[in-house]
PAVOTI-524791 format. One record per residue: residue number from 1; residue in one letter; x, y, z of N, C-alpha, C, O, CB in turn. Coordinates in steps of 0.2 Angstrom, whole numbers, padded with zeros to 4 digits, always signed. Glycine has a CB too. Example, Ala and Ser with C-alpha at 12.3 -4.5 7.8 and 13.67 -1.06 7.14 Angstrom:
<nodes>
 num residuo   n.u   n.v   n.w  ca.u  ca.v  ca.w   c.u   c.v   c.w   o.u   o.v   o.w  cb.u  cb.v  cb.w
   1       A +0066 -0028 +0039 +0062 -0022 +0039 +0066 -0016 +0039 +0071 -0017 +0042 +0057 -0022 +0045
   2       S +0064 -0011 +0035 +0068 -0005 +0036 +0064 +0000 +0039 +0067 +0006 +0040 +0070 -0003 +0029
</nodes>
This chain:
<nodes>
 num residuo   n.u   n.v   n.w  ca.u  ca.v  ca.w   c.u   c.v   c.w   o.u   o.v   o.w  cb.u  cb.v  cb.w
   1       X -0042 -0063 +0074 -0040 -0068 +0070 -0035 -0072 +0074 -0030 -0070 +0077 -0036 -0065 +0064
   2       X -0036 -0079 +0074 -0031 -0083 +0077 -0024 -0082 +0073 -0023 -0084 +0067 -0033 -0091 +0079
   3       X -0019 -0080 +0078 -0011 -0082 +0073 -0010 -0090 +0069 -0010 -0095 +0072 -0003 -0082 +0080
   4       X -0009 -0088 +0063 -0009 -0095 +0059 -0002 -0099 +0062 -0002 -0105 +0063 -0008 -0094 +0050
   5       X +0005 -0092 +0063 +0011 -0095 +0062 +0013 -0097 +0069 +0011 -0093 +0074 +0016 -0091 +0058
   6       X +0018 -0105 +0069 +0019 -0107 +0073 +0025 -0102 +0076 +0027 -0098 +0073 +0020 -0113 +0071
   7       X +0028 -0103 +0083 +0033 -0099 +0084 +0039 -0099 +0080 +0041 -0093 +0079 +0035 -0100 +0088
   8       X +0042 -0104 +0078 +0049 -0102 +0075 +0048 -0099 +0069 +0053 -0098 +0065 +0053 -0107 +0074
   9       X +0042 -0097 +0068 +0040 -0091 +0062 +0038 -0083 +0067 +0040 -0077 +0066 +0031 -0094 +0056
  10       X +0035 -0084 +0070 +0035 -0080 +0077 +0042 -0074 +0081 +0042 -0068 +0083 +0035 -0087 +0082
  11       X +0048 -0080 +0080 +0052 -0079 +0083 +0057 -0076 +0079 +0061 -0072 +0081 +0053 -0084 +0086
  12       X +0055 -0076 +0072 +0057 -0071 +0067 +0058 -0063 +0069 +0054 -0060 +0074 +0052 -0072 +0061
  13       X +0063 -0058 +0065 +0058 -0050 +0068 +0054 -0049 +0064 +0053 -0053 +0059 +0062 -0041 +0068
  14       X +0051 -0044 +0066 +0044 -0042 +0063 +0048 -0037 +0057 +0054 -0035 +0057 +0036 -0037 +0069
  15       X +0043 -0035 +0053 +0045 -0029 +0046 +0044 -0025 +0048 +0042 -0025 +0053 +0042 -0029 +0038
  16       X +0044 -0020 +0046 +0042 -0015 +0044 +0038 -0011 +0040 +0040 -0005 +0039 +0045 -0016 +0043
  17       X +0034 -0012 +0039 +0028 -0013 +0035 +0021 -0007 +0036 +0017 -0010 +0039 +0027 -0019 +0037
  18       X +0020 +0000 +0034 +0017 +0004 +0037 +0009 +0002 +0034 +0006 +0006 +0029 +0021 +0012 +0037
  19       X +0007 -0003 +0036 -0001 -0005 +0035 -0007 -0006 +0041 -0007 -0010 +0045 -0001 -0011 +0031
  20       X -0010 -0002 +0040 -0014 -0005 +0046 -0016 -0011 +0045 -0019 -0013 +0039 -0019 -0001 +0049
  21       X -0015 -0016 +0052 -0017 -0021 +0055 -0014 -0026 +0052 -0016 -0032 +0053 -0023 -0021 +0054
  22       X -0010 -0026 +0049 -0002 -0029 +0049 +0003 -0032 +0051 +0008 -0029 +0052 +0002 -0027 +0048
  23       X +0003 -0039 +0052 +0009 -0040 +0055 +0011 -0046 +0052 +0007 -0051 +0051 +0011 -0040 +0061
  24       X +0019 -0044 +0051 +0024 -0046 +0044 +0030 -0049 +0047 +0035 -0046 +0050 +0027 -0038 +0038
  25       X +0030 -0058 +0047 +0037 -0059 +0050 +0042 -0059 +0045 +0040 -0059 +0039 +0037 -0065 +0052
  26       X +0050 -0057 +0045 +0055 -0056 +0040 +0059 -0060 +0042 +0061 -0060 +0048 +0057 -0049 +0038
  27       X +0059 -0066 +0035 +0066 -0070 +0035 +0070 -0068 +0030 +0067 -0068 +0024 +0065 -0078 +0035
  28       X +0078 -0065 +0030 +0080 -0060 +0028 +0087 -0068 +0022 +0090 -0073 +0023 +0083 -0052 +0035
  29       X +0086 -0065 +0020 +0092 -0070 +0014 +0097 -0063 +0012 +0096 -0057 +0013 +0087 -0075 +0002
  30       X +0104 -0067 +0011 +0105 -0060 +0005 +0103 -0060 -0001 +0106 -0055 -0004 +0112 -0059 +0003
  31       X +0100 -0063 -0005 +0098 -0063 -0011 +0090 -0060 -0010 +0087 -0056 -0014 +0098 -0071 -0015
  32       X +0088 -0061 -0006 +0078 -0060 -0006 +0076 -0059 +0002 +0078 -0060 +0008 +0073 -0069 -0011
  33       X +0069 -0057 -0002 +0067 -0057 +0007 +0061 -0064 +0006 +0058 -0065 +0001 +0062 -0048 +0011
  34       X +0060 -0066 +0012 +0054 -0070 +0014 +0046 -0066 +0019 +0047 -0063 +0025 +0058 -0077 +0017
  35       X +0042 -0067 +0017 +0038 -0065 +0024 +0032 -0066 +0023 +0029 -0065 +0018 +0039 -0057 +0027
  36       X +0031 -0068 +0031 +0025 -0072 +0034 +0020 -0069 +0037 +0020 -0068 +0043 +0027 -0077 +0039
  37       X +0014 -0066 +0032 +0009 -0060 +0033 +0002 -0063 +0035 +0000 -0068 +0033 +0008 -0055 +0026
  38       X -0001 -0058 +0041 -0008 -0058 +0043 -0010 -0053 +0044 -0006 -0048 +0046 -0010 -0062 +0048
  39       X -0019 -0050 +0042 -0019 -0045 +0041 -0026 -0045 +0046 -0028 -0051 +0047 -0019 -0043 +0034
  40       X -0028 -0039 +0049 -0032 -0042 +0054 -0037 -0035 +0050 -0042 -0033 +0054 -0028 -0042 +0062
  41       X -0037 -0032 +0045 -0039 -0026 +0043 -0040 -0026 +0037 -0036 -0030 +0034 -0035 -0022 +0043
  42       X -0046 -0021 +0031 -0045 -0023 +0026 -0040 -0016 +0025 -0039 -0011 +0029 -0051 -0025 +0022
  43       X -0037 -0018 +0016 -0031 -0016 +0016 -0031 -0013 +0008 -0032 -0017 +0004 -0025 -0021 +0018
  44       X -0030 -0007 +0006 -0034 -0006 -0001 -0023 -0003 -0003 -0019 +0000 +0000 -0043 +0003 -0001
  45       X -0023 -0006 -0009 -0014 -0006 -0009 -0013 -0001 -0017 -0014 -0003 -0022 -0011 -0016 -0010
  46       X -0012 +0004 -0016 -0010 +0007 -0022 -0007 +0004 -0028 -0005 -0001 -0027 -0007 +0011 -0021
  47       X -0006 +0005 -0034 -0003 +0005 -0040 +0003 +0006 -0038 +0004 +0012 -0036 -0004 +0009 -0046
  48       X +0008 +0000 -0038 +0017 +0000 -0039 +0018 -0004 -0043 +0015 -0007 -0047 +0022 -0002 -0032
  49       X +0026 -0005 -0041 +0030 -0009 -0045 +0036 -0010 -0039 +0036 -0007 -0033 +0033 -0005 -0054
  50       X +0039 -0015 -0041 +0047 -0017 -0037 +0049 -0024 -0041 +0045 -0025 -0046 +0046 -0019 -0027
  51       X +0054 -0028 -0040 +0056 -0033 -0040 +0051 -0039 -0041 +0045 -0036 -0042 +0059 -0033 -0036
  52       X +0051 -0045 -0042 +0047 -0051 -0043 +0044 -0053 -0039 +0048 -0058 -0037 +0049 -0055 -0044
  53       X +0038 -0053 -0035 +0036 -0056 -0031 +0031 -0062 -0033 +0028 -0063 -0038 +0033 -0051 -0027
  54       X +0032 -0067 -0026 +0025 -0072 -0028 +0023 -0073 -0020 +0026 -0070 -0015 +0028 -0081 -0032
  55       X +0016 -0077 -0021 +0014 -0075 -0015 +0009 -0085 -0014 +0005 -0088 -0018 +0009 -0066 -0015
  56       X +0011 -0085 -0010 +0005 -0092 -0007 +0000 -0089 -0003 +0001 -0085 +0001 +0010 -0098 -0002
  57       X -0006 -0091 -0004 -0012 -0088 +0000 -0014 -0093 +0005 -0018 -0097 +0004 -0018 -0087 -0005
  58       X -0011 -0093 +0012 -0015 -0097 +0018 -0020 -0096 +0020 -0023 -0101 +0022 -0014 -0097 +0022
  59       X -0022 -0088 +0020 -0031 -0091 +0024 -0034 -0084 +0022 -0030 -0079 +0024 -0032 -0092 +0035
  60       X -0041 -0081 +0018 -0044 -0078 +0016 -0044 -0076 +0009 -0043 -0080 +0004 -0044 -0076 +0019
  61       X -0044 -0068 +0008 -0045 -0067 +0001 -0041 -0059 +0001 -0040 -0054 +0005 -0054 -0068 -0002
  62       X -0038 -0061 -0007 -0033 -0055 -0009 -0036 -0053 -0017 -0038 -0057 -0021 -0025 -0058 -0010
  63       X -0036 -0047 -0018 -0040 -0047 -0025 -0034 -0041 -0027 -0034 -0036 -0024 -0049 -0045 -0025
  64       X -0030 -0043 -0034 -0027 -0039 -0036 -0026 -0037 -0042 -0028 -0042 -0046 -0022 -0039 -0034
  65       X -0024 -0032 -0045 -0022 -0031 -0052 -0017 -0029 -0055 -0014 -0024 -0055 -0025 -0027 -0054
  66       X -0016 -0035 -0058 -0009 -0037 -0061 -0007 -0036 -0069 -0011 -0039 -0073 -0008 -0045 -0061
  67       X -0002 -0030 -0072 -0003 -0029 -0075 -0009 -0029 -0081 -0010 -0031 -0087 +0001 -0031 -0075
  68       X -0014 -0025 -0077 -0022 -0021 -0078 -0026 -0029 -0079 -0030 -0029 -0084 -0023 -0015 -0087
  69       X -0025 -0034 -0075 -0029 -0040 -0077 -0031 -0041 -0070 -0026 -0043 -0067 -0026 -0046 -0081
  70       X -0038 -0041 -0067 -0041 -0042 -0062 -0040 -0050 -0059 -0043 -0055 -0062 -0048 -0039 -0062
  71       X -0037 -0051 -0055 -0038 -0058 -0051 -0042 -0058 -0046 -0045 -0053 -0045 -0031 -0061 -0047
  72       X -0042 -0062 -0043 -0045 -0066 -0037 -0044 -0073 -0032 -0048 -0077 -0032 -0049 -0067 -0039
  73       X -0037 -0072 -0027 -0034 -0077 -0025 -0035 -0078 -0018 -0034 -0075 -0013 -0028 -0075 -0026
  74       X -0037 -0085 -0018 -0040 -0086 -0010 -0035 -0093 -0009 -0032 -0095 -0013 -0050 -0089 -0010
  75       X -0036 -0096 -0003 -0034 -0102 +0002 -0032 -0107 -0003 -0035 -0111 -0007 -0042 -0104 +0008
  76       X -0024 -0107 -0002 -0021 -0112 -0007 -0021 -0111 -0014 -0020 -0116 -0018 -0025 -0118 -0006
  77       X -0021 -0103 -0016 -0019 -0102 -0022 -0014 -0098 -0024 -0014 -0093 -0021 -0023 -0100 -0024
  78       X -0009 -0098 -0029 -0003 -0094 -0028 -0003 -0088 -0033 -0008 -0088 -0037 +0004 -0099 -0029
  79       X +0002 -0084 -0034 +0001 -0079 -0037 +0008 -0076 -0038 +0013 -0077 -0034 -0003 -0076 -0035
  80       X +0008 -0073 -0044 +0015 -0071 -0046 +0017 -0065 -0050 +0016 -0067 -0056 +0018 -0075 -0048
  81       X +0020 -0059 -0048 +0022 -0055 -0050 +0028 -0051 -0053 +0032 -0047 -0050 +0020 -0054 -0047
  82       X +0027 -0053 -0062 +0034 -0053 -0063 +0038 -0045 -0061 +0035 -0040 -0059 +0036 -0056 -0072
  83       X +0045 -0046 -0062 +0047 -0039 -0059 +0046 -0032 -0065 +0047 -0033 -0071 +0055 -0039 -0058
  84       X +0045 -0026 -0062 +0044 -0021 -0065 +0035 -0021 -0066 +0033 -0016 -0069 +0048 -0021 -0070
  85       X +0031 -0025 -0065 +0026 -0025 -0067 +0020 -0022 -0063 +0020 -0024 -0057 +0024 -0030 -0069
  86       X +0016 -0017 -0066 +0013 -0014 -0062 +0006 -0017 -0058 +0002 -0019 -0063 +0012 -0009 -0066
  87       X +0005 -0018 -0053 -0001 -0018 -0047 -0004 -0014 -0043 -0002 -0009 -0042 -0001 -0021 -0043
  88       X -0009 -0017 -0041 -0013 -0015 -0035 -0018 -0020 -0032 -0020 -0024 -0036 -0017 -0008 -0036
  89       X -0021 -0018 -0026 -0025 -0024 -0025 -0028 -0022 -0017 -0027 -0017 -0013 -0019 -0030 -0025
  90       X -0033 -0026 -0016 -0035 -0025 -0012 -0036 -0031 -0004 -0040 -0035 -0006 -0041 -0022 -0015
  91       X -0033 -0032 +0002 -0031 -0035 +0004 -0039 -0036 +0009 -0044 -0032 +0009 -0025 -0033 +0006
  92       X -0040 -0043 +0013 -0047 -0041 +0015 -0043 -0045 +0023 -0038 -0048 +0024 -0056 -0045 +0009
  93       X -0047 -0041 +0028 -0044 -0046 +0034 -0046 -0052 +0036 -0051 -0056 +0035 -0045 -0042 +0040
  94       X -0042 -0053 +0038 -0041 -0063 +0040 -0035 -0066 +0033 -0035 -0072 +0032 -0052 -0069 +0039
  95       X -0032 -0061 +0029 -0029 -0063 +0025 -0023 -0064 +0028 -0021 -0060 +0032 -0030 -0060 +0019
  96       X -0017 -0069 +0025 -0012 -0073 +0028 -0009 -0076 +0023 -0012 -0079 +0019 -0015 -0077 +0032
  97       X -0001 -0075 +0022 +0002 -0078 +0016 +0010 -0078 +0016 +0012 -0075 +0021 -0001 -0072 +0010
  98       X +0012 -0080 +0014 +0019 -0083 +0012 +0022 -0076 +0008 +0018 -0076 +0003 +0018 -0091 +0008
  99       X +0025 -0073 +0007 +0027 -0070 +0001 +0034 -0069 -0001 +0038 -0066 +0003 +0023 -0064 +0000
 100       X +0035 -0071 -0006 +0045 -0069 -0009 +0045 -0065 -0012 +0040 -0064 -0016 +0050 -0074 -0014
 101       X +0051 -0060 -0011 +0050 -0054 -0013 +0060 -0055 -0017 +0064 -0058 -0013 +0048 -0047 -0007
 102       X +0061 -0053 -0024 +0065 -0056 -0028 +0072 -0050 -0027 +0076 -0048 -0031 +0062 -0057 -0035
 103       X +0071 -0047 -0019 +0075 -0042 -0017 +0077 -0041 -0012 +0072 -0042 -0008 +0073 -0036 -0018
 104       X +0084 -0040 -0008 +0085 -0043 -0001 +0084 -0036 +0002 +0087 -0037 +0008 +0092 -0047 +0001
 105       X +0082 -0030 +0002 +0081 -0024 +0005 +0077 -0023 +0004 +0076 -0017 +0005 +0085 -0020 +0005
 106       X +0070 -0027 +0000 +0062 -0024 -0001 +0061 -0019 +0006 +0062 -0013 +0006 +0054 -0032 +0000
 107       X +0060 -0024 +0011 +0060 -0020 +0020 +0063 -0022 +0024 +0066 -0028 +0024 +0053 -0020 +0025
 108       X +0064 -0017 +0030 +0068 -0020 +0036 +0065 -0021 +0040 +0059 -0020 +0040 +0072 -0018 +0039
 109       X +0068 -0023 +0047 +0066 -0025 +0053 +0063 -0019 +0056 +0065 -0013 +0054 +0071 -0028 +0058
 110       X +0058 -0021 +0061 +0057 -0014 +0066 +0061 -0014 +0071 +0061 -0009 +0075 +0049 -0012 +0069
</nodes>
């Protein structure tokens, strides 16, 4: 997979993040986290919950289930997960995304 992100997304630290074929830039706020994901793997994601997340889709496909209602989010489509609500989902490789998480210790640096 060519890297989508330019360096000064690059130059960010990476997360923390135990997924294979993963890698997760972290721009850290005190209020929330930001992070700039590519997946070079498919990625099958259990039933959780956390805080609010939304997510911008840059380049492939994510398929999740959002409070028990199946989506389907590809290239230039956004998505959003209010807090407390239960998901899972399945990540496919070449997927790539933007995502806010509505919590400033979601993950840390490696």
């Amino acid at each position: 997979m060519n890297q989508i992100f330019p360096a000064p997304i690059t130059a960010l630290p990476k997360a923390d993040i135990p997924l294979a074929g993963l890698t997760a830039y972290l721009s850290q706020a005190g209020s929330h986290q930001i992070l700039f994901m590519e997946f070079e793997e498919d990625v099958d994601l259990p039933e959780h919950t956390h805080a609010a997340q939304v997510g911008i889709v840059l380049e492939g496909k994510i398929e999740m289930i959002i409070d028990g209602k199946k989506n389907c989010f590809t290239k230039g489509d956004r998505y959003y997960i209010p807090a407390g609500v239960k998901h899972s989902g399945k990540i496919y490789a070449g997927y790539a995304d933007i995502t806010f998480f509505d919590e400033p210790q979601r993950y840390s640096k490696k």
